[in-house]
SEBA-581361 format. One record per residue (C-alpha): x, y, z negated; residue number from 1; residue in three letters. Coordinates in pm, 1 decimal, decimal comma, padded with zeros to 6 digits. Example, Ala and Ser with C-alpha at 12.3 -4.5 7.8 and 13.67 -1.06 7.14 Angstrom:
# residues 2
          X          Y          Z     i    aa
    01230,0   -00450,0   -00780,0     1   ALA
    01367,0   -00106,0   -00714,0     2   SER
This chain:
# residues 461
          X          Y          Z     i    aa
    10686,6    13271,0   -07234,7     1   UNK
    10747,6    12920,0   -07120,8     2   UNK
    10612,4    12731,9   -06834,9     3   UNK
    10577,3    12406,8   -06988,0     4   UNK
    10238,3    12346,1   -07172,2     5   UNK
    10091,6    12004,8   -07366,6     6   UNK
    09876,6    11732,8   -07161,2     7   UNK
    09559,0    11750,8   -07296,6     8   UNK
    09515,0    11370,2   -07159,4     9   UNK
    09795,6    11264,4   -07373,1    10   UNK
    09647,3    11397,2   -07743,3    11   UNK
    09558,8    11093,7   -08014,0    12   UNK
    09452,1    11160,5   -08349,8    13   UNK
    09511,4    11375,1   -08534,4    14   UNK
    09557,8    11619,7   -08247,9    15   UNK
    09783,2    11846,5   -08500,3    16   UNK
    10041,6    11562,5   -08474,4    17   UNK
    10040,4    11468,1   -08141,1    18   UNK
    10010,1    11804,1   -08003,5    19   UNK
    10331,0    11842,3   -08217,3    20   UNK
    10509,2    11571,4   -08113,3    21   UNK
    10449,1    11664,4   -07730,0    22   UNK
    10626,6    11992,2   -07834,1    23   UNK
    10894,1    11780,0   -08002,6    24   UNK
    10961,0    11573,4   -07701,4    25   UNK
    10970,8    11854,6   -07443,2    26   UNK
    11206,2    12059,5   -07651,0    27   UNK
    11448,9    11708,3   -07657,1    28   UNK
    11431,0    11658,0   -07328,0    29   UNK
    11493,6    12046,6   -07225,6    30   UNK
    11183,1    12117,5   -07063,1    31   UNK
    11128,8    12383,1   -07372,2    32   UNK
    11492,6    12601,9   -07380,5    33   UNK
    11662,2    12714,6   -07669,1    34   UNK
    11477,1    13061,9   -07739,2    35   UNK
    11183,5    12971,9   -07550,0    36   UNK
    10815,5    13162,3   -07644,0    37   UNK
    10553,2    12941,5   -07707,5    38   UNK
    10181,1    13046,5   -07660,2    39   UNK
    09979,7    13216,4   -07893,4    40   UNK
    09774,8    13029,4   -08122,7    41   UNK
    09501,3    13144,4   -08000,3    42   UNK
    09598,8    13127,6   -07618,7    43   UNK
    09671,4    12732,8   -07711,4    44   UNK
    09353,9    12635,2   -07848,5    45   UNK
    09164,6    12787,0   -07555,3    46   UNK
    09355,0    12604,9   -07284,5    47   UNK
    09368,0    12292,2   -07486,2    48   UNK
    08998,5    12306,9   -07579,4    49   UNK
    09079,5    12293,3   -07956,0    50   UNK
    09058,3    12456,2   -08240,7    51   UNK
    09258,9    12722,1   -08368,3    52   UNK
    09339,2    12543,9   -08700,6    53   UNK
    09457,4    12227,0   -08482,3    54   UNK
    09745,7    12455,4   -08330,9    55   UNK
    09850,6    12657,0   -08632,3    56   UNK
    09908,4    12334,7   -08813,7    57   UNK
    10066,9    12170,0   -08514,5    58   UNK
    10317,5    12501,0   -08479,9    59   UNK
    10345,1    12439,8   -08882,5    60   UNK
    10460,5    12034,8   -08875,1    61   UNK
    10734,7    12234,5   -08598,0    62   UNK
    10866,4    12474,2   -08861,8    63   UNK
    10897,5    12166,5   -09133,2    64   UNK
    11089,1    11959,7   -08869,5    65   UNK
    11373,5    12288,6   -08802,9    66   UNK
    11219,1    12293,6   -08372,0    67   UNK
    11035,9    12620,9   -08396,3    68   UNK
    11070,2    12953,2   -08574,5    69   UNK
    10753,5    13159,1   -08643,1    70   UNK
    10844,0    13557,0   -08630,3    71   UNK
    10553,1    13824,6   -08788,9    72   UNK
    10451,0    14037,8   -08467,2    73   UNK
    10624,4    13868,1   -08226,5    74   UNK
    10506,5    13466,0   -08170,6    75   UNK
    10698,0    13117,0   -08230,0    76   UNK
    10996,6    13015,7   -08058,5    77   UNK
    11186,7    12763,9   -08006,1    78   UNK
    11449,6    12724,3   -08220,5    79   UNK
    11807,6    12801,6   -08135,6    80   UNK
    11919,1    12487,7   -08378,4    81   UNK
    11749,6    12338,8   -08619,3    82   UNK
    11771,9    12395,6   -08972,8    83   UNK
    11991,9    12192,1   -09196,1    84   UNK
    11750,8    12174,5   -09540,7    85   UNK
    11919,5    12302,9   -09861,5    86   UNK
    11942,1    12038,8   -10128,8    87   UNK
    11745,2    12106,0   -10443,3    88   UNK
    12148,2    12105,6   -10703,4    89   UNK
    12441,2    12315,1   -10669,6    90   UNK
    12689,9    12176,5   -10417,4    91   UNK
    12942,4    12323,7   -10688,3    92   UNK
    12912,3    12432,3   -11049,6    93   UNK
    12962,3    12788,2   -11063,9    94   UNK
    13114,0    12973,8   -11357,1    95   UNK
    12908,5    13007,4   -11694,1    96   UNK
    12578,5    12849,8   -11513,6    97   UNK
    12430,7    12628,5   -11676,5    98   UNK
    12346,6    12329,1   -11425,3    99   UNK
    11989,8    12163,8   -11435,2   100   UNK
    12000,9    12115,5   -11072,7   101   UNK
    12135,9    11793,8   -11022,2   102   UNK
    12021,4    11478,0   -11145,2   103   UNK
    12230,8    11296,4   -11365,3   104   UNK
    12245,9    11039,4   -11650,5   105   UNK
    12379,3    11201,1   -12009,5   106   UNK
    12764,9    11093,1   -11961,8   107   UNK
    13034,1    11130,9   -12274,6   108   UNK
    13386,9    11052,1   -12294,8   109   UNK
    13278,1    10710,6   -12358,1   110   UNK
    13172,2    10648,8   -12005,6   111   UNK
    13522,8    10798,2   -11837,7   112   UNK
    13650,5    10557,0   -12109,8   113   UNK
    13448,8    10253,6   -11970,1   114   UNK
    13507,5    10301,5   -11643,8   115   UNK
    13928,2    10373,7   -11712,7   116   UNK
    13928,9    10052,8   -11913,5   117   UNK
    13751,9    09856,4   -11605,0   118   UNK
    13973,1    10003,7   -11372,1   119   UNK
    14270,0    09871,4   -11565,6   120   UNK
    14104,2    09534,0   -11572,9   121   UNK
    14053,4    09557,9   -11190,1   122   UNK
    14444,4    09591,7   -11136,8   123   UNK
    14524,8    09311,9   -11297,4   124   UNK
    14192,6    09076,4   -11161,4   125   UNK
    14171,2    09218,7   -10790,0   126   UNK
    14033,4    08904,3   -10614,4   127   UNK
    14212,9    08848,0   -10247,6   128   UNK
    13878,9    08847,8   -10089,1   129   UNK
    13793,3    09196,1   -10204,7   130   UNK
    14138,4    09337,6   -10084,7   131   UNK
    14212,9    09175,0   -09796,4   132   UNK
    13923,2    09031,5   -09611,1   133   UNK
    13695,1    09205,0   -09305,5   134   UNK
    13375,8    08981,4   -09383,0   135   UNK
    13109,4    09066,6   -09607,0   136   UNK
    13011,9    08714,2   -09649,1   137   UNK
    13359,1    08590,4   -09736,9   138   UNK
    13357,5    08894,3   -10016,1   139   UNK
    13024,2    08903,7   -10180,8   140   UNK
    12894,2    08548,9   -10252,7   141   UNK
    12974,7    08570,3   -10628,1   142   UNK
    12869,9    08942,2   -10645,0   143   UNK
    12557,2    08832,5   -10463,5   144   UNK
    12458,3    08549,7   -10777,9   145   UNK
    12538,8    08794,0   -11060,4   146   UNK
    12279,5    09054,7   -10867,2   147   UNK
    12000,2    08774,5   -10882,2   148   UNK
    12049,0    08834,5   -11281,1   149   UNK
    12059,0    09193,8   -11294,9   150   UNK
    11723,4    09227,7   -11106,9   151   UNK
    11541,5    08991,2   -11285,8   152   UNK
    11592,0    09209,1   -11549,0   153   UNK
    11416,3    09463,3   -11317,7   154   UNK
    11120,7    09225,3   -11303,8   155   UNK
    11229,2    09047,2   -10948,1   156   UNK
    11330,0    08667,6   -10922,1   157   UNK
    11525,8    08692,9   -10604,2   158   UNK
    11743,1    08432,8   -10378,8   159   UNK
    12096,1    08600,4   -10324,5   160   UNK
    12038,0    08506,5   -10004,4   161   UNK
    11810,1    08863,3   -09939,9   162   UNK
    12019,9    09056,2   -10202,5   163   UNK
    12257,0    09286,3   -09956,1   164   UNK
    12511,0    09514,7   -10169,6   165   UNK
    12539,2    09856,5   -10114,7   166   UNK
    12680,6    10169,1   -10197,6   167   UNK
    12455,4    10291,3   -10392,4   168   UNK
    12081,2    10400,7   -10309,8   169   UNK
    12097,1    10607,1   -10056,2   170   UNK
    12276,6    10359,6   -09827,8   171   UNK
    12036,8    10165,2   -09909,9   172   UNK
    11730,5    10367,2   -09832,8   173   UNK
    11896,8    10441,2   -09502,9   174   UNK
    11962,7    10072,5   -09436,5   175   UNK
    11585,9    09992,6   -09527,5   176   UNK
    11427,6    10306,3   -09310,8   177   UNK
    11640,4    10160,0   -09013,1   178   UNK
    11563,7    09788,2   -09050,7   179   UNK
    11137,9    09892,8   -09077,7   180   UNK
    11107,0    10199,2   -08889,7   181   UNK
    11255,6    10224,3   -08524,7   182   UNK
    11275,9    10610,9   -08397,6   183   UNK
    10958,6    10719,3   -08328,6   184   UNK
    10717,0    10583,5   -08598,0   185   UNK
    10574,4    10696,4   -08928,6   186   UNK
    10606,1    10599,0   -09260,5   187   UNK
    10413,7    10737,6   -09527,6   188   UNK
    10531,5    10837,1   -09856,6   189   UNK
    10385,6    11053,8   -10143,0   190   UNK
    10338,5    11396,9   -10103,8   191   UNK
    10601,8    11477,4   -10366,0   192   UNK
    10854,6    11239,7   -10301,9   193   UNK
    11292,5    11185,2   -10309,1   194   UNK
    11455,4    11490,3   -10162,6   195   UNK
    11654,0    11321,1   -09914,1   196   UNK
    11376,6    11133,9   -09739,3   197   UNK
    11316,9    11495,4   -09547,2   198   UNK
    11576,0    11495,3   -09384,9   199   UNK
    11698,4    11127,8   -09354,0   200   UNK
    11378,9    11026,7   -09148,2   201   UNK
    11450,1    11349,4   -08959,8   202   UNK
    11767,4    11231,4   -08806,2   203   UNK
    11672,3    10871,4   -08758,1   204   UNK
    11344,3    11023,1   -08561,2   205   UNK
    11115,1    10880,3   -08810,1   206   UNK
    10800,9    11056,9   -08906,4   207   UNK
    10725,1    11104,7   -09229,6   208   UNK
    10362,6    11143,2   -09345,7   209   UNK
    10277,9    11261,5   -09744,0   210   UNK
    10013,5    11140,9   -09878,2   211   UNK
    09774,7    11268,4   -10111,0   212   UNK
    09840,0    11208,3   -10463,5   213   UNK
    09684,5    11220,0   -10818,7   214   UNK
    09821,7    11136,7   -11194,2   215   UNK
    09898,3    10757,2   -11129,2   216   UNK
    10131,0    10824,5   -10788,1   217   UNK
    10006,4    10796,5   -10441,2   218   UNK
    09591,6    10715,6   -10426,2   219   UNK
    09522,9    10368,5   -10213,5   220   UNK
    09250,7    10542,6   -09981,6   221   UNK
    09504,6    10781,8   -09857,9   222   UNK
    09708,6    10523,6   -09776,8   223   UNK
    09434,2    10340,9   -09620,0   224   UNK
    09294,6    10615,2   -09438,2   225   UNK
    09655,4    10696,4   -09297,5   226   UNK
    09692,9    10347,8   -09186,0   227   UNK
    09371,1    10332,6   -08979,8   228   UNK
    09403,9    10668,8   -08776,0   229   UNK
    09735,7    10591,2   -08715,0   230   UNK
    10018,9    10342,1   -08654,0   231   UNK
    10213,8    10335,3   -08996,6   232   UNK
    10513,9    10120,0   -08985,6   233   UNK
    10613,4    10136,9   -09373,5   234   UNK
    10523,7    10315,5   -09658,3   235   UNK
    10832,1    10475,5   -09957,8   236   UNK
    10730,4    10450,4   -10283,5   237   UNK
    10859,1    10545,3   -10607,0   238   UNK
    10595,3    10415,6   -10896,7   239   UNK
    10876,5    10378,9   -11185,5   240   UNK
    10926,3    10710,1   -11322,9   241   UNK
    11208,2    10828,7   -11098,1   242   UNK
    11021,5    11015,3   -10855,1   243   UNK
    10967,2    11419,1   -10878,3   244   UNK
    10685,1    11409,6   -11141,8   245   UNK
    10798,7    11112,0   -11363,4   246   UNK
    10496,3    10923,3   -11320,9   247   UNK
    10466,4    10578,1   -11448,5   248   UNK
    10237,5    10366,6   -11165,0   249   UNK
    09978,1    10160,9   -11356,4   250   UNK
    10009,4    09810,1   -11245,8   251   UNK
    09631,0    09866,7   -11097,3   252   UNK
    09779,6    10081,8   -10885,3   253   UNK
    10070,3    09898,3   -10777,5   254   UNK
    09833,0    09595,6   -10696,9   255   UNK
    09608,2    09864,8   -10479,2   256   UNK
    09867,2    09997,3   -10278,7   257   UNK
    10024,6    09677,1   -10216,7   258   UNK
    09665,6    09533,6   -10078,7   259   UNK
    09665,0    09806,0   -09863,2   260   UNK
    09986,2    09745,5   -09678,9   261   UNK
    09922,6    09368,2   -09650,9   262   UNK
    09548,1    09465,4   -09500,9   263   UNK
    09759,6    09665,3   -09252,3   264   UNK
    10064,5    09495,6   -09222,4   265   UNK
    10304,2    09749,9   -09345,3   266   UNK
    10648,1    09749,0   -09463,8   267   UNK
    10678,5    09887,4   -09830,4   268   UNK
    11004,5    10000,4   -09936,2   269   UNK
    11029,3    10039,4   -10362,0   270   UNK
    11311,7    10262,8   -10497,7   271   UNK
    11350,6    10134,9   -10805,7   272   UNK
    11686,6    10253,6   -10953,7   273   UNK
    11622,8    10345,7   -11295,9   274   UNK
    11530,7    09948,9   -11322,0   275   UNK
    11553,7    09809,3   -11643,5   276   UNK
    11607,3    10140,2   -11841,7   277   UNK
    11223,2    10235,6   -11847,2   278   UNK
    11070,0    10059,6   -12135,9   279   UNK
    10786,7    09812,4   -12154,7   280   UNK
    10863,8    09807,4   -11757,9   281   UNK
    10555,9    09692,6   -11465,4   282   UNK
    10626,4    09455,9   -11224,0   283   UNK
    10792,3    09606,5   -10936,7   284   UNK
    10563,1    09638,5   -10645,3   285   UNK
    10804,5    09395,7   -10497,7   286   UNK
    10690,7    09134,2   -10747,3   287   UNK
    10341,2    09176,1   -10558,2   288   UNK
    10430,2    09205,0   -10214,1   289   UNK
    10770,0    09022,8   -10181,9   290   UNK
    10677,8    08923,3   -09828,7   291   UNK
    10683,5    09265,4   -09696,3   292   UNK
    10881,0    09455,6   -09970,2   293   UNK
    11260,5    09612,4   -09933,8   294   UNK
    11343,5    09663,4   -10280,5   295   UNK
    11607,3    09900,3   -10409,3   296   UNK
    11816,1    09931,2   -10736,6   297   UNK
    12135,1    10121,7   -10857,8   298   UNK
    12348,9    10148,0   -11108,8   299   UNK
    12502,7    10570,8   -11092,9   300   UNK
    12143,9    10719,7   -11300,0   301   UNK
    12159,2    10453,1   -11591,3   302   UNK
    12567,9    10398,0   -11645,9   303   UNK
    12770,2    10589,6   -11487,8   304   UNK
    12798,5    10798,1   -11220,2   305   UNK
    13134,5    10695,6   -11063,3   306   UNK
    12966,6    10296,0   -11008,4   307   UNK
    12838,5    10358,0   -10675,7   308   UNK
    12692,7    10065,8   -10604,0   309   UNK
    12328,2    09920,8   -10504,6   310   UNK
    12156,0    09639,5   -10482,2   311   UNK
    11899,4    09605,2   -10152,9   312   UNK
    11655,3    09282,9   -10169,3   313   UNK
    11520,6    09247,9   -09828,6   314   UNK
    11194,3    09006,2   -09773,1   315   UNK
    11247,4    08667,1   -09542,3   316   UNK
    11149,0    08822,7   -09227,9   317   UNK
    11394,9    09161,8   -09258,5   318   UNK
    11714,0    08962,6   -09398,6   319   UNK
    11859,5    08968,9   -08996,3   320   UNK
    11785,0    09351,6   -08957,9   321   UNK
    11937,7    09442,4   -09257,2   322   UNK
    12253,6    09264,6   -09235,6   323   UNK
    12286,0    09404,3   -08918,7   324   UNK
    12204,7    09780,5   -09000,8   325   UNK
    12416,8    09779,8   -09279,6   326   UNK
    12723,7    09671,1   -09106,9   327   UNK
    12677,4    09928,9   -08849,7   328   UNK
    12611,7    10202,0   -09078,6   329   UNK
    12830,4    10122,3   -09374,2   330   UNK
    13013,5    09762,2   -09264,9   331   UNK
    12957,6    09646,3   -09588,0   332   UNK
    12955,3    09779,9   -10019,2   333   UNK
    13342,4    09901,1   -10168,4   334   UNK
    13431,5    09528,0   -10309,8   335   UNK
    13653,3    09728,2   -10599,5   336   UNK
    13351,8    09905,7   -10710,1   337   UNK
    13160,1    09588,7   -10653,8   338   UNK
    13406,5    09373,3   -10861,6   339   UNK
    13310,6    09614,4   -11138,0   340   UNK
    12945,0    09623,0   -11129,0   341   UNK
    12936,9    09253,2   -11141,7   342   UNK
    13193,1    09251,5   -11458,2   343   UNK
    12961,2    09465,3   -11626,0   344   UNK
    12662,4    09259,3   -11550,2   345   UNK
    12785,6    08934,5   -11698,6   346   UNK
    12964,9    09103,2   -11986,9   347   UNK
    12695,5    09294,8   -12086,9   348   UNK
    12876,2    09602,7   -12034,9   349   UNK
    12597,6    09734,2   -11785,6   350   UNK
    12297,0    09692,1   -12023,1   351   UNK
    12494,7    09832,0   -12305,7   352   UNK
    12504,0    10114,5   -12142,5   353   UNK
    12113,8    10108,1   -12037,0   354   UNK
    12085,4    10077,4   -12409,4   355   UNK
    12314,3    10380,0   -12471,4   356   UNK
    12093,8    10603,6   -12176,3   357   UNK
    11785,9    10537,1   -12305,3   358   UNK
    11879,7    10675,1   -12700,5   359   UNK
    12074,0    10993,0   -12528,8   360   UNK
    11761,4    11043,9   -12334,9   361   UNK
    11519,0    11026,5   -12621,1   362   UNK
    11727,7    11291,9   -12786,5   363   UNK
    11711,7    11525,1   -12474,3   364   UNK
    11319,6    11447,4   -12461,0   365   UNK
    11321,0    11616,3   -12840,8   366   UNK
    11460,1    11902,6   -12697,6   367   UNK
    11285,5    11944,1   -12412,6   368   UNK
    10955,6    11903,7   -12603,6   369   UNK
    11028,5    12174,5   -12832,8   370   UNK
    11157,0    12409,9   -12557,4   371   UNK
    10888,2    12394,7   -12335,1   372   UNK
    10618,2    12384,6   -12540,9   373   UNK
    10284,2    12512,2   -12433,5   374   UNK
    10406,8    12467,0   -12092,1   375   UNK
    10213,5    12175,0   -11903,9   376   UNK
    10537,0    11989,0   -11798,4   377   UNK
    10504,6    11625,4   -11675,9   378   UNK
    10814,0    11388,6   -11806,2   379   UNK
    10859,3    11034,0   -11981,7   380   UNK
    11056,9    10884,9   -12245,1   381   UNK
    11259,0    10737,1   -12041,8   382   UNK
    11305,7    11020,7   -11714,0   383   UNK
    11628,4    11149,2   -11639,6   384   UNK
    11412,8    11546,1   -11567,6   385   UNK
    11094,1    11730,2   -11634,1   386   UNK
    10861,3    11843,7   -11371,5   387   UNK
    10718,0    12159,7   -11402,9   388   UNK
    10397,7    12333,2   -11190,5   389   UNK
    10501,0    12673,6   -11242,0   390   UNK
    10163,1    12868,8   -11430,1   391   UNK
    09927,5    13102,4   -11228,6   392   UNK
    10099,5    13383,5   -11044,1   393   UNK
    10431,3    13250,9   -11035,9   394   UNK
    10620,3    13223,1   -10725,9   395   UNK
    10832,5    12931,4   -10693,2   396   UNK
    11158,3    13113,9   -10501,7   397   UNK
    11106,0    13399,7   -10724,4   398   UNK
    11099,6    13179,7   -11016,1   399   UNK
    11398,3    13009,9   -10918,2   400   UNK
    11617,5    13331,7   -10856,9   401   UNK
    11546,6    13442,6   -11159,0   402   UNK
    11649,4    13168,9   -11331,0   403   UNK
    11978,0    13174,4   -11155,3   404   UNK
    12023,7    13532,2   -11239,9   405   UNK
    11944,4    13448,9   -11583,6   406   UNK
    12234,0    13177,3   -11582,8   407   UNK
    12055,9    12878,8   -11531,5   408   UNK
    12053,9    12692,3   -11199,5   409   UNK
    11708,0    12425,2   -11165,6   410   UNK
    11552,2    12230,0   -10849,8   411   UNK
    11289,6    12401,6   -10640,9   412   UNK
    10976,5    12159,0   -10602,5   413   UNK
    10983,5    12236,7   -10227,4   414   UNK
    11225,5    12031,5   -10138,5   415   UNK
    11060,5    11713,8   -10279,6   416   UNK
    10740,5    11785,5   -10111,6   417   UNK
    10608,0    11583,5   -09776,5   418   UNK
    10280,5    11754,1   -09735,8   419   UNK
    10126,2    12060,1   -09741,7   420   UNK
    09780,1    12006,1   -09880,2   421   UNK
    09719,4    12020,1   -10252,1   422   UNK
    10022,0    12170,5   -10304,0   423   UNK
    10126,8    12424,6   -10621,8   424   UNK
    10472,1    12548,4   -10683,1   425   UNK
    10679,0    12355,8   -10920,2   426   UNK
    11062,3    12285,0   -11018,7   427   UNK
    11254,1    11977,1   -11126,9   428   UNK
    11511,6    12026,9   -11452,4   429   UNK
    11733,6    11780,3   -11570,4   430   UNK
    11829,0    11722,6   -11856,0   431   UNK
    12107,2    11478,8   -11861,8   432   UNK
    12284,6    11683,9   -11621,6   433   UNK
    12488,7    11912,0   -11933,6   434   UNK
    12532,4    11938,8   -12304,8   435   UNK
    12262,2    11951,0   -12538,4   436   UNK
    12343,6    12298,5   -12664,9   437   UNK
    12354,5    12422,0   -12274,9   438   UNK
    12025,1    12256,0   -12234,0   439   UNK
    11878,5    12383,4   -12506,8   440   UNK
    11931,4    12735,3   -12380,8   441   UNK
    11821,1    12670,7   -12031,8   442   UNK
    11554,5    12503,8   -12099,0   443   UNK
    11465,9    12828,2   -12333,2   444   UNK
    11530,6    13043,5   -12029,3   445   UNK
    11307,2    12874,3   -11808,1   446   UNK
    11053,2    12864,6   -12086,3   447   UNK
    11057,5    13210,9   -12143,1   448   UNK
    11004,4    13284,6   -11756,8   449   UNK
    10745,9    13075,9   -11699,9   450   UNK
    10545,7    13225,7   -12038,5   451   UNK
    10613,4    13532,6   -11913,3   452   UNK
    10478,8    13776,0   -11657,2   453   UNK
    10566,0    13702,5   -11285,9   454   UNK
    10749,1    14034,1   -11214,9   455   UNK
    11018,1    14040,3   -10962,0   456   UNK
    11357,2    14113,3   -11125,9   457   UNK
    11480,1    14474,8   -11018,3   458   UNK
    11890,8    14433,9   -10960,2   459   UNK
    12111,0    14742,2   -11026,7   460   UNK
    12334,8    14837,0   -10713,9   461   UNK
């Protein structure tokens, strides 16, 4: 049992957190070793002079961040390293699975094609700048202009000035997070939100709050409520039908949660990158809070996956801290890949192949409407997956390994979700990720699981 115990002098609200984030800082600092007991729930609350409830949930937010292991019958302890989370896809396709794991735009030989025949072009148009120089500013002044174009087609009219280039989204999210959030603070996010947030806000010592949500995406009291008990630095948002349950945000929404962080001052950061493939498109919530708003697009979920490249609009007063995060995190965007991307901008090769998505998906929506029928599955005409909350009874690792055992390889909804509360087991299939005959008969696997009973697979040995 450890020596070390919490100030109770030092608790804010919520006590769950702080208490939590005393535990947090001890174990960093060493004064809680590697393998070290902690108290009893129980034992806790009574020197602390608070509830039970308070410390389980504190000793939970421990678990979720990989400090502390809980053991039935013999206590929590600190762990002896934390945790690296699994991601939701298949590091590696495996045999005769069929893959609706990963999330990926429908891609035919037509894309391999595209991307050959720009590759060709590249050898022949390869700009000095993009081969030879060290400065990002020397390199990216034309890509920067062409960028301006492609997101006003996402509903932004930007000054290339606060467009950075990036490769791809998840730089970008990483360069945003570091330019609003400085190790320590919290940003809030939905309660279902991108899988990578976890962990990314976990090793920049962010904390991430979820947030209660309903049918239209996060709910503007939540946010509210979050931002008066505590200090929230910026909140992550996905409204445009990327995000885990392929909701649409109505543009009241978008309006209410941007009031909200402009009441309290917050950063918002907007992943956007499906952009201009959703139909009959809102304006970004970077359209309504462009003072405050790091706004970010791709181009891998609606062309092709091999054009890693991003686009990251920073706001006036974040244009410094960006440039500067970026360069020490990535130095700056692959200009070959970048030459590309801005080709297929002015050409029109990039929307073509919007156009092109958005038909394949259609056709994969067809399917997945007639496979999962009578299931209550939440999707959109224009979403890359399907979310489904699993029916009554229905364990979501269970539900999961038998799929895989079955052939068929989908996303476990626990590794999208930020909070606890109001939770229900789900998964995430995709359904550009494979053929449309492979689909069809995963989706029919999963279909038939989840209409079935929730019995435990016996295995032969």
């Amino acid at each position: 049992m450890t020596s070390w115990t919490p100030d109770i002098t030092l608790l804010s609200r919520p006590a769950y957190l702080s208490l939590a984030d005393q535990f947090s800082r001890a174990i960093q600092e060493g004064k809680l070793q590697t393998g070290a007991r902690l108290p009893t729930h129980r034992k806790l609350a009574e020197e602390l002079q608070l509830s039970v409830q308070t410390v389980s949930r504190a000793y939970e937010e421990l678990i979720r961040r990989g400090l502390v292991t809980g053991e039935v019958g013999r206590g929590s302890f600190v762990q002896t390293s934390p945790r690296e989370p699994d991601p939701p896809y298949l590091p590696e396709r495996l045999g005769e699975l069929i893959d609706l794991s990963i999330l990926k735009p429908v891609c035919e030989q037509l894309h391999l094609e595209k991307l050959r025949q720009a590759f060709a072009w590249l050898a022949e148009n390869l700009p000095a700048s993009s081969a030879l120089s060290f400065r990002p500013n020397m390199v990216f002044p034309r890509h920067r202009n062409v960028a301006a174009e492609w997101l006003s087609r996402c509903g932004l009219a930007v000054s290339p000035l606060n467009v950075n280039l990036t490769n791809g989204a998840t730089s970008a999210m990483t360069v945003a997070l570091m330019s609003v959030a400085p190790p320590g603070s919290t940003v809030a996010t939905e309660a279902v939100s991108h899988h990578t947030l976890v962990p990314l806000s976990s090793y920049l010592g962010i904390h991430l709050q979820g947030l209660a949500i309903d049918d239209d995406g996060m709910i503007p009291d939540a946010l509210d409520e979050a931002c008066r008990k505590g200090v929230v630095r910026a909140v992550f948002l996905q409204p445009s039908v990327i995000n885990p349950t392929a909701t649409l945000m109505s543009a009241e929404r978008r309006g209410a949660l941007a009031e909200v962080a402009r009441r309290h001052d917050v950063a918002i950061i907007e992943n956007d990158i499906l952009g201009p493939l959703v139909e009959g498109r809102l304006p970004p919530v970077a359209a309504l809070a462009p003072e405050r708003t790091l706004y970010v697009t791709s181009f891998t979920k609606i062309t092709v996956p091999g054009l890693r490249i991003g686009y990251l609009v920073a706001p006036d007063r974040y244009v410094a801290a960006v440039a500067n995060r970026h360069l020490v995190s990535s130095w700056m965007a692959t200009p070959s890949i970048a030459e590309i991307a801005m080709r297929w901008v002015s050409d029109g090769t990039a929307l073509e192949l919007v156009n092109w998505q958005r038909r394949a998906l259609a056709a994969r929506q067809r399917i997945a409407a007639q496979a999962l029928a009578g299931l209550a599955y939440r999707s959109h005409p224009q979403s890359l997956h399907a979310w489904l909350p699993l029916p009554e009874g229905h364990q979501e690792d269970a539900f999961v390994s038998q799929a895989r055992l079955r052939g068929v390889a989908i996303a476990p909804g626990a590794s999208f979700r930020t909070a606890d509360s109001g939770w229900r087991p789900a998964v995430r299939i995709s359904l550009g990720s494979t053929t449309e005959e492979e689909l069809k008969t995963g989706l029919g696997t999963v279909a038939s699981l989840a209409l079935g009973d929730p019995e435990a697979l016996l295995l032969a040995i």
